[in-house]
TIVOPA-132841 format. One record per residue (C-alpha): residue number from 1; chain; y, z, x. Coordinates in nm, 3 decimals, padded with zeros to 5 digits. Example, Ala and Ser with C-alpha at 12.3 -4.5 7.8 and 13.67 -1.06 7.14 Angstrom:
2
(atom 1; 'A'; (-00.450; 00.780; 01.230))
(atom 2; 'A'; (-00.106; 00.714; 01.367))
***
This chain:
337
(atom 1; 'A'; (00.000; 00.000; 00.000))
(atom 2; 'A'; (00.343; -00.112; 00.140))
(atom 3; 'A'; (00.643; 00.052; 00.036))
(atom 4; 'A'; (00.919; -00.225; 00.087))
(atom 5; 'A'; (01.231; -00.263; 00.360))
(atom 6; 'A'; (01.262; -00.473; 00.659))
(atom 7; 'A'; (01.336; -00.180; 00.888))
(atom 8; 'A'; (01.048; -00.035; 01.117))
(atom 9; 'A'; (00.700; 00.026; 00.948))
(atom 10; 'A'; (00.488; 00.313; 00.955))
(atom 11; 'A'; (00.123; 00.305; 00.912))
(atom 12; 'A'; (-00.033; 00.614; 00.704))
(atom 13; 'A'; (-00.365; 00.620; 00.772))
(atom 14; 'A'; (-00.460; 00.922; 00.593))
(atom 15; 'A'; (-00.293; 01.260; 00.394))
(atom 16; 'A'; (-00.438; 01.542; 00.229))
(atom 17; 'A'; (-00.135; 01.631; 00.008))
(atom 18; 'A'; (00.059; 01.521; -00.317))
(atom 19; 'A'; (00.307; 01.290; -00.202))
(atom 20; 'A'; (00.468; 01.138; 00.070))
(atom 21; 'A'; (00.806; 01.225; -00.049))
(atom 22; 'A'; (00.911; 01.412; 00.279))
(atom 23; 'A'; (00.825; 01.157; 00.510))
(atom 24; 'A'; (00.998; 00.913; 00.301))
(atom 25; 'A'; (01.336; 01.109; 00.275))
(atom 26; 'A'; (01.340; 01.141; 00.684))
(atom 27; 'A'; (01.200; 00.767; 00.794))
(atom 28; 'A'; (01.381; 00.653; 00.496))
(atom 29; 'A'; (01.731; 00.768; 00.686))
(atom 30; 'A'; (01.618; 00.546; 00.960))
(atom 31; 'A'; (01.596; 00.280; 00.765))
(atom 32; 'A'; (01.163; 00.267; 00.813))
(atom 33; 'A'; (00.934; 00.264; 00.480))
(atom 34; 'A'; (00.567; 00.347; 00.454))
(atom 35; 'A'; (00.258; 00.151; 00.496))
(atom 36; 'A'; (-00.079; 00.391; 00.349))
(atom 37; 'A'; (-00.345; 00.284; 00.413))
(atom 38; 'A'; (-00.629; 00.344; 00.145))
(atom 39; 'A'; (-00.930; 00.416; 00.297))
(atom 40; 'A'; (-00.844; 00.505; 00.643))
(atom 41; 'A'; (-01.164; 00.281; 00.795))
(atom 42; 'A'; (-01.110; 00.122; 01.102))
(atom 43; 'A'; (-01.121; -00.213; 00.981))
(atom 44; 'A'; (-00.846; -00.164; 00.719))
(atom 45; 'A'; (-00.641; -00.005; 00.989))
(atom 46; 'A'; (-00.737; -00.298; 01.205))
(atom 47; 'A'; (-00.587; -00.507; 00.963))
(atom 48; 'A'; (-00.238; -00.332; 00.911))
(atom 49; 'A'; (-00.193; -00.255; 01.252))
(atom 50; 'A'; (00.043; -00.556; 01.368))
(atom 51; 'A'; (00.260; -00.478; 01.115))
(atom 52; 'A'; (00.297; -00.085; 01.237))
(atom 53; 'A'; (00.602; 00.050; 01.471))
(atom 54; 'A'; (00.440; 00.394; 01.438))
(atom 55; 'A'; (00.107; 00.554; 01.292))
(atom 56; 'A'; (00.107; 00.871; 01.089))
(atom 57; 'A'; (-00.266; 01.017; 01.116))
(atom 58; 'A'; (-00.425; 01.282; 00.989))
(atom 59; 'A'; (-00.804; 01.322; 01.012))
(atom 60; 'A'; (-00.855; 00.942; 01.032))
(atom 61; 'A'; (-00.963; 00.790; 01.361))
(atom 62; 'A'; (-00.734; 00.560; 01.567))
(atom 63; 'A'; (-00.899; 00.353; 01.816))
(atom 64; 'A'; (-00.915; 00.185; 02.049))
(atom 65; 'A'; (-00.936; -00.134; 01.836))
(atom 66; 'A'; (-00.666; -00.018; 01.635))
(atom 67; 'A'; (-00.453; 00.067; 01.914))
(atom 68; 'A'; (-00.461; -00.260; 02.042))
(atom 69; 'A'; (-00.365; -00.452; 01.751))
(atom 70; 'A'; (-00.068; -00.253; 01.694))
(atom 71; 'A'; (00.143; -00.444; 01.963))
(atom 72; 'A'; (00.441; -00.308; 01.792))
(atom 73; 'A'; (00.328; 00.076; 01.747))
(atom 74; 'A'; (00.577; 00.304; 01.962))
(atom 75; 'A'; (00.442; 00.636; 01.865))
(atom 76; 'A'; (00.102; 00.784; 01.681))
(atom 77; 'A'; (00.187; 01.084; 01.567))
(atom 78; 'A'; (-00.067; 01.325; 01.433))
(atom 79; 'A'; (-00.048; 01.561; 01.132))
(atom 80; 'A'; (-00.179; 01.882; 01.292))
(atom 81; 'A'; (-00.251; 02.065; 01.631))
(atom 82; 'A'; (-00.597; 01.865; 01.734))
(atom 83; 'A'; (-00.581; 01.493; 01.853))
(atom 84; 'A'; (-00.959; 01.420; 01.919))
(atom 85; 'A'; (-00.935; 01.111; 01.636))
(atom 86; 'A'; (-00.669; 00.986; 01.864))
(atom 87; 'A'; (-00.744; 00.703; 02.169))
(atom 88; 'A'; (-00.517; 00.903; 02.381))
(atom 89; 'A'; (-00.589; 00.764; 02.733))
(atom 90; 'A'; (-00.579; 00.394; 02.599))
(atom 91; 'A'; (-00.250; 00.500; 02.421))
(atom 92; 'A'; (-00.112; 00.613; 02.686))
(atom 93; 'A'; (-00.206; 00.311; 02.874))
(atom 94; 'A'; (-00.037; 00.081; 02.661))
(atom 95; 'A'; (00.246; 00.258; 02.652))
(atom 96; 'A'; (00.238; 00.435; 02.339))
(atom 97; 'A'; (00.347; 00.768; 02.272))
(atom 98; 'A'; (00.146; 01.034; 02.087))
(atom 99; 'A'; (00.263; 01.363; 01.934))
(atom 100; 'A'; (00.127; 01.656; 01.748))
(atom 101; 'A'; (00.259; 01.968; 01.586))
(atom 102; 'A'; (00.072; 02.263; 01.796))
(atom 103; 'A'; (00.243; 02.549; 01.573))
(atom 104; 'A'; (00.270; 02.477; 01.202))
(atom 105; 'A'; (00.002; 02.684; 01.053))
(atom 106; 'A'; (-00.084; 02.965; 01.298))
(atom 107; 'A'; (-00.053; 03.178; 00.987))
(atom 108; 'A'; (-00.242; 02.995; 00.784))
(atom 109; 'A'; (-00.575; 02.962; 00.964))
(atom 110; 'A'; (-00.533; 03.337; 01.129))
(atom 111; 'A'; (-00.529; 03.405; 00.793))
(atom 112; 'A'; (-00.810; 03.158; 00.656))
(atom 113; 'A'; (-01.011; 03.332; 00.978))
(atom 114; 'A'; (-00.935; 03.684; 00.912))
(atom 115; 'A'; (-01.102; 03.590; 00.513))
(atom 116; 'A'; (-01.388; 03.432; 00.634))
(atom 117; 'A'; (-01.449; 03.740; 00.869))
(atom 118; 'A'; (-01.361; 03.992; 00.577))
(atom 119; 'A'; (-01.603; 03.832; 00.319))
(atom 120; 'A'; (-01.872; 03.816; 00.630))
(atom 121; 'A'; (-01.870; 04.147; 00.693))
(atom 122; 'A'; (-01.847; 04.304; 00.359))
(atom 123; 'A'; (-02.069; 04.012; 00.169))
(atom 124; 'A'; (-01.829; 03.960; -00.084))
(atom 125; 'A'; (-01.975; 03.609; -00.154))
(atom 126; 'A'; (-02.290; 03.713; -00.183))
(atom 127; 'A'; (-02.197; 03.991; -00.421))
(atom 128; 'A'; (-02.034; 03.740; -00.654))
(atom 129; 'A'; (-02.346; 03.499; -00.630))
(atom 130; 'A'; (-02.577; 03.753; -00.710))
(atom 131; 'A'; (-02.355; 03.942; -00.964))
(atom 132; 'A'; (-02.302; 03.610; -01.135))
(atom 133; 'A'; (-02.670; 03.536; -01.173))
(atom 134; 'A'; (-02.753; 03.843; -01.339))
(atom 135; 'A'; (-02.830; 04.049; -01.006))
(atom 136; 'A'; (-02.580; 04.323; -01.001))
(atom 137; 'A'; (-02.654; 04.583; -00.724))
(atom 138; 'A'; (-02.590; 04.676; -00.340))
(atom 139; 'A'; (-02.907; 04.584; -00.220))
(atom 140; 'A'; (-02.902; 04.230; -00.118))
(atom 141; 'A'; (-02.597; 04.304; 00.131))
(atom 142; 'A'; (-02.753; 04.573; 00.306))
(atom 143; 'A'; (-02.671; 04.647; 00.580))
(atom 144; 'A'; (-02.327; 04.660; 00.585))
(atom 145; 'A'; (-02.105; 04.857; 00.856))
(atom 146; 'A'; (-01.739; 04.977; 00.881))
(atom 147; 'A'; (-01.526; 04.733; 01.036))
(atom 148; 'A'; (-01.276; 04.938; 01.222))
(atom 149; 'A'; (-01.451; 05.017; 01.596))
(atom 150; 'A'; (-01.636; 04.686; 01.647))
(atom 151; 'A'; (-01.570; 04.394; 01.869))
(atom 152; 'A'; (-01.413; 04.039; 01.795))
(atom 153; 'A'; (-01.452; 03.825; 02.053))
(atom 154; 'A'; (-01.168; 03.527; 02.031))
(atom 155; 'A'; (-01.304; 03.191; 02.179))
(atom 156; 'A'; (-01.015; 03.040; 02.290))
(atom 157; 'A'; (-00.668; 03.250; 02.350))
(atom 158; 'A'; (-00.397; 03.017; 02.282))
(atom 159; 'A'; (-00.109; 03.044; 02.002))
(atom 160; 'A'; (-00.440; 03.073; 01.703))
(atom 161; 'A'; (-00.696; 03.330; 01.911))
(atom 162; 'A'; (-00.332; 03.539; 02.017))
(atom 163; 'A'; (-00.181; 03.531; 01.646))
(atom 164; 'A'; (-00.536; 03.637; 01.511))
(atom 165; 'A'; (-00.552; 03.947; 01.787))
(atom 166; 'A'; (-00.288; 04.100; 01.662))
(atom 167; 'A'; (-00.383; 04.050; 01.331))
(atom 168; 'A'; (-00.725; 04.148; 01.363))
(atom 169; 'A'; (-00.595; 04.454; 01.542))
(atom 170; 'A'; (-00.431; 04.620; 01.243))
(atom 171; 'A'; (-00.793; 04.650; 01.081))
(atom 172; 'A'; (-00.862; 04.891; 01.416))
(atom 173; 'A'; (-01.108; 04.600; 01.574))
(atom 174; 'A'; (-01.110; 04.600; 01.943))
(atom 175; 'A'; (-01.045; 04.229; 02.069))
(atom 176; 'A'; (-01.235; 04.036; 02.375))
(atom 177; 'A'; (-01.097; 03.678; 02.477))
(atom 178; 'A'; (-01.268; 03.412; 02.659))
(atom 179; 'A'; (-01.056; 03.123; 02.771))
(atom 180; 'A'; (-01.134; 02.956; 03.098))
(atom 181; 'A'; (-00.704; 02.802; 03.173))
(atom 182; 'A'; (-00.556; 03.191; 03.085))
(atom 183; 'A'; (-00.560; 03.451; 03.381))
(atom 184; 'A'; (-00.667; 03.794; 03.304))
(atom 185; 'A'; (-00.367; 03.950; 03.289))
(atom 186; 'A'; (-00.224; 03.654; 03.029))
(atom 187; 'A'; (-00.482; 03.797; 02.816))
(atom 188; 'A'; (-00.400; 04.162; 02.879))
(atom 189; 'A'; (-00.123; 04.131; 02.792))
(atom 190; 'A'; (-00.155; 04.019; 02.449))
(atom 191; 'A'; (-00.403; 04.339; 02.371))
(atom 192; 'A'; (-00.774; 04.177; 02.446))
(atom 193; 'A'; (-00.993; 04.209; 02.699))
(atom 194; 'A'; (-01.091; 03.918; 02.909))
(atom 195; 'A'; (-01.453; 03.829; 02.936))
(atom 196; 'A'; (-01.665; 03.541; 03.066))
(atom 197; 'A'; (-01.832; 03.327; 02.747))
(atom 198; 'A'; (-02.162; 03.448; 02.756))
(atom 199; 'A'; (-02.034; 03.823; 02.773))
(atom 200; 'A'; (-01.810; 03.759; 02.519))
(atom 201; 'A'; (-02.148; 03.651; 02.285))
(atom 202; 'A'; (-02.329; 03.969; 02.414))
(atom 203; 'A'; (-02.098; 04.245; 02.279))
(atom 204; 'A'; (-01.902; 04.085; 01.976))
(atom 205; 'A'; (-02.009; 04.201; 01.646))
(atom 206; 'A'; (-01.733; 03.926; 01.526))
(atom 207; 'A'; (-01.656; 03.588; 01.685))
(atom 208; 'A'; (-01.409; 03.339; 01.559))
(atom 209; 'A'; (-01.352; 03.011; 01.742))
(atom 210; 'A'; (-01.016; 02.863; 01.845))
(atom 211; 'A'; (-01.051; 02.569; 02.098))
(atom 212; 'A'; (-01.048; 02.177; 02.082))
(atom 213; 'A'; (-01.308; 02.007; 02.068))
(atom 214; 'A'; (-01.411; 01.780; 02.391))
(atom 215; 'A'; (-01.731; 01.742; 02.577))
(atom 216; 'A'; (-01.665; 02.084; 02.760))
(atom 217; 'A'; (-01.689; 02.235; 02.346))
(atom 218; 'A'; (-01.903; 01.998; 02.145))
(atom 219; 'A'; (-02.214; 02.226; 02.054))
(atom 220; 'A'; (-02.064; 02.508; 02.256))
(atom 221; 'A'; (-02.281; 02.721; 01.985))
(atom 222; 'A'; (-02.607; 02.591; 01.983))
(atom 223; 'A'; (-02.985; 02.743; 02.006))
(atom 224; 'A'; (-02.859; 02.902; 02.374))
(atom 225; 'A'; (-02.525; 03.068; 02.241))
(atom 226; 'A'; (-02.724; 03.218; 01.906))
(atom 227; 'A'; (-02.971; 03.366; 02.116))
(atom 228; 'A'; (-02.749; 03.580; 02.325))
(atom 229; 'A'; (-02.509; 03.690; 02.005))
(atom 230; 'A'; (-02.553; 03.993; 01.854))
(atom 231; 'A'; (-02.787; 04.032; 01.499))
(atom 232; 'A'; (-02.544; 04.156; 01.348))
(atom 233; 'A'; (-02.337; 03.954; 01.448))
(atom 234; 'A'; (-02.105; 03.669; 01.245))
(atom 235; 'A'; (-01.954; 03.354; 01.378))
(atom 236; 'A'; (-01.641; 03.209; 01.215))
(atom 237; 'A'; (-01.487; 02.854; 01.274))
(atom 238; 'A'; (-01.171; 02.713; 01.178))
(atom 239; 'A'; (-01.128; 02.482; 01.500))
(atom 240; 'A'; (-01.369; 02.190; 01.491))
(atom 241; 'A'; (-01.691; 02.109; 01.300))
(atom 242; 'A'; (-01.880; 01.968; 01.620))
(atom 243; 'A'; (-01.816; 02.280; 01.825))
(atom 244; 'A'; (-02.114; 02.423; 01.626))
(atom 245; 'A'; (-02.413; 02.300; 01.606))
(atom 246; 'A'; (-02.533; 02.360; 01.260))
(atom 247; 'A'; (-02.878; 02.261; 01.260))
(atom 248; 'A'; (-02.902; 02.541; 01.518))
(atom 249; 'A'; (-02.698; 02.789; 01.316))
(atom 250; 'A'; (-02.912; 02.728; 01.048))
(atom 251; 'A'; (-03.244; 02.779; 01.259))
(atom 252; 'A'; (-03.037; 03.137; 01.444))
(atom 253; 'A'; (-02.952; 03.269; 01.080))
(atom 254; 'A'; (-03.353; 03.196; 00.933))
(atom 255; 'A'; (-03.475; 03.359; 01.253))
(atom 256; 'A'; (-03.262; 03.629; 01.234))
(atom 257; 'A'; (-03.074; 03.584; 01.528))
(atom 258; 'A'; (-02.743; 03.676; 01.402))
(atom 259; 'A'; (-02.603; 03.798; 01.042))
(atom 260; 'A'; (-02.434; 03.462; 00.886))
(atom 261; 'A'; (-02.095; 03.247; 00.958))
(atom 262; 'A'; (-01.789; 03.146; 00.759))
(atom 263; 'A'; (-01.723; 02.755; 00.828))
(atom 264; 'A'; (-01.350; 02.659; 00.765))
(atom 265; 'A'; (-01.486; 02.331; 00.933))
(atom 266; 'A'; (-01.821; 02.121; 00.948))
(atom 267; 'A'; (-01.919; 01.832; 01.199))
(atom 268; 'A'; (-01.922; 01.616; 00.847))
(atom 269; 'A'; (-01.658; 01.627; 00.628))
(atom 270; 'A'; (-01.701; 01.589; 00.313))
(atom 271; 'A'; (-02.022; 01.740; 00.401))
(atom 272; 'A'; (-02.401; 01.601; 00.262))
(atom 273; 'A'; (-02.436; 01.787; -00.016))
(atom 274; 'A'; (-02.828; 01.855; 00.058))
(atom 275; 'A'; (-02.726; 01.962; 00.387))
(atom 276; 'A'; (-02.926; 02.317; 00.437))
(atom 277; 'A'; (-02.578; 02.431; 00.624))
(atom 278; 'A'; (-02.424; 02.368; 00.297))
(atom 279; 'A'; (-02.688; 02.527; 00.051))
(atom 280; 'A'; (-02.734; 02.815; 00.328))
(atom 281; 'A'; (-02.665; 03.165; 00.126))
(atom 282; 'A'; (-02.590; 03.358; 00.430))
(atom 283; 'A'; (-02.294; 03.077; 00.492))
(atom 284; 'A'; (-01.943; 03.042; 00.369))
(atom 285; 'A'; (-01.836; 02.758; 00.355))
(atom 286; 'A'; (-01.448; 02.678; 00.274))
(atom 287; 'A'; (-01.337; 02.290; 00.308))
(atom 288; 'A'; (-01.080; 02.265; 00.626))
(atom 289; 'A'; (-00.840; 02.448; 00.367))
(atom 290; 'A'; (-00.718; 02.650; 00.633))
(atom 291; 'A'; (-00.423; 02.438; 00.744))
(atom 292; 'A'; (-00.284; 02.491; 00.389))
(atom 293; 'A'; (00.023; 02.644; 00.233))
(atom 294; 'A'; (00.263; 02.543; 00.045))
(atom 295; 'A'; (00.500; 02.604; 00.329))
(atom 296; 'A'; (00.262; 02.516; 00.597))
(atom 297; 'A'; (00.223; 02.152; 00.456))
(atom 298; 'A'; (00.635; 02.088; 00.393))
(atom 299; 'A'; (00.619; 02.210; 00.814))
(atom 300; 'A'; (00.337; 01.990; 00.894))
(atom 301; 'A'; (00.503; 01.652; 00.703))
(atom 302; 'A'; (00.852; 01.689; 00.840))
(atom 303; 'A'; (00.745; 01.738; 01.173))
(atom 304; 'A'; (00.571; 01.473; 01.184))
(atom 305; 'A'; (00.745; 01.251; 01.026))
(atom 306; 'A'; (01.080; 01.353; 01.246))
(atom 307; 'A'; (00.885; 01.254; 01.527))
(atom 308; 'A'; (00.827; 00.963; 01.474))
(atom 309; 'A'; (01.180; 00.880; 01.348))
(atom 310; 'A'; (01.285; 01.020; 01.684))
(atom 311; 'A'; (01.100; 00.768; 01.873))
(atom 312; 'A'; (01.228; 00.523; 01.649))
(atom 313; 'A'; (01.576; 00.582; 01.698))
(atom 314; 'A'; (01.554; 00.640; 02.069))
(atom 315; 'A'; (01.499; 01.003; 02.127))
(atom 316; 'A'; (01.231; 01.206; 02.312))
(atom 317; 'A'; (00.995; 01.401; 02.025))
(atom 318; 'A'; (00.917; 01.733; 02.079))
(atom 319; 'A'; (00.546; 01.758; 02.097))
(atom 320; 'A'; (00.441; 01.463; 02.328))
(atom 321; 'A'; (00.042; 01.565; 02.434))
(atom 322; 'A'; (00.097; 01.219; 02.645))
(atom 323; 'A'; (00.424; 01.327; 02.864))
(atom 324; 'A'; (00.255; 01.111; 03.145))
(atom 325; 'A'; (00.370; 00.779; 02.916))
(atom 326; 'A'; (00.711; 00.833; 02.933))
(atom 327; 'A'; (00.753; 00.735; 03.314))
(atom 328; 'A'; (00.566; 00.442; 03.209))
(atom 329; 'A'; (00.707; 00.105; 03.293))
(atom 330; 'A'; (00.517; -00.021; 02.980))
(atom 331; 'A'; (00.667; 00.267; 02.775))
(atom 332; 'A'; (00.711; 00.071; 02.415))
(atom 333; 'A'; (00.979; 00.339; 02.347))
(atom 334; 'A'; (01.346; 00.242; 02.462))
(atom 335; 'A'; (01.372; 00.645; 02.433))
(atom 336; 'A'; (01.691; 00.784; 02.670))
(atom 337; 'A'; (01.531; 01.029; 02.895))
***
């Protein structure tokens, strides 16, 4: 769907909101209109991509192929804090620029994480699932233990893993951090203790995951992790769906290996609805809802959309993950550094 003008384009390829009406209002200053794409498949955005001065993405991949039939695209600018859909290197090798917004919803998915860890520990789903189907009673949640005293262990320490600390902190947890690019007194300082990963696993009776995913993460919980957690233990995700490996949580949780999960995220999204991570009842399962506020998304559009009107009109963005491309001679930009 094109919406009109002659000014600069802007390829959609994918939004999980109402409307548009905030990018509009800020590319439409500009003098740029929309192009959305509607199904976000590569070889739709194939198609548009000549036409495109910029790229608006959210969860939709932009590739390589795509990337190289926008000869006109001067930014790709991504709605949220993870760019793994995103070419990057071959961006940045054709001179493109590409932006994120790494703060918008700390409070959101703290929040979303703190829930999910809640719920876990006091089996507040499962309550209402067996309460609901005519089993009302304590006993299919036992055990349960008091939350205050026991460990979190926060994989992954940046703005997320720091905001949920202190959060967490309040409910009188003790926190443990792993993150291999902070020092140990980075972490210190923000009230958790640093540990190596596989400590972390050992004495957590909580562990919620904050980190990217890349082939350092992808299946950084599998069969190996499970086995050294804690059975009483409960993971929590909100980062990325392929960081877990959810055949393997499934096999941990039947074996007993640790207590259950709470998956913000899944490797599949939508998911299968047969999948047994899915159907699992010692699983909650929320659907990557934890970006979302009503304040969170107004953040998330106009950033994004400023961006990229930014770039348009000349100006350095603020969140450039590429900063490499703008000393580019190929820079498609004619930004004033």
């Amino acid at each position: 769907m094109s919406e009109g003008g002659q000014g600069p384009r802007v390829l959609v390829t994918d939004y999980a909101w109402p409307t548009l009406d905030p990018e509009k209002e800020i590319l439409g200053r500009i003098g740029a209109s929309l192009m959305v794409a509607s199904t976000g498949e590569e070889d739709e955005l194939v198609e548009m991509a000549p036409q495109a001065d910029a790229i608006l993405t959210c969860w939709k991949a932009v590739s390589t192929r795509t990337i190289r039939e926008a000869a006109r695209c001067q930014i790709i600018s991504r709605y949220g804090i993870g760019i793994d859909n995103i070419d990057i290197p071959f961006a940045t090798e054709q001179g493109v620029i590409v932006t994120n917004v790494p703060a918008y919803c700390l409070e959101e998915v703290t929040d979303q994480a703190l829930a999910l860890l809640l719920a876990s520990a006091r089996k507040v789903v499962l309550f209402d699932r067996e309460a609901k189907a005519g089993r009302y009673g304590m006993a299919p949640g036992r055990p349960i233990f008091r939350i205050r005293g026991r460990t979190l262990g926060i994989v992954g320490f940046g703005k997320i893993g720091r905001t949920l600390g202190r959060k967490a902190r309040a409910f009188g947890l003790k926190i443990a951090a792993f993150d291999p690019y902070l020092d140990d007194s980075s972490v210190r300082e923000h009230g958790a203790e640093p540990m190596d990963l596989d400590r972390l696993m050992e004495v957590s009776d909580y562990i919620s995951i904050h980190v990217p995913l890349n082939d350092e993460t992808h299946h950084l919980f599998g069969r190996k992790a499970f086995r050294r957690m804690r059975s009483e233990a409960f993971l929590i995700n909100t980062s990325r769906g392929a960081v877990v490996d959810t055949a393997a949580l499934v096999e941990a949780l039947d074996a007993g290996e640790i207590a259950g999960a709470g998956l913000d995220v899944l490797p599949q999204e939508p998911p299968d609805p047969d999948d047994p991570v899915v159907l699992h009842p010692m699983i909650i399962i929320t659907p990557h809802a934890s970006f979302y506020s009503q304040e969170s998304l107004l953040e998330l559009q106009t950033t994004a959309a400023q961006q990229v009107a930014d770039v348009l009109s000349g100006k350095v963005p603020k969140w450039v993950v590429n900063p490499d491309v703008l000393d580019r001679p190929n820079l498609r930009s004619s930004i004033h550094l």
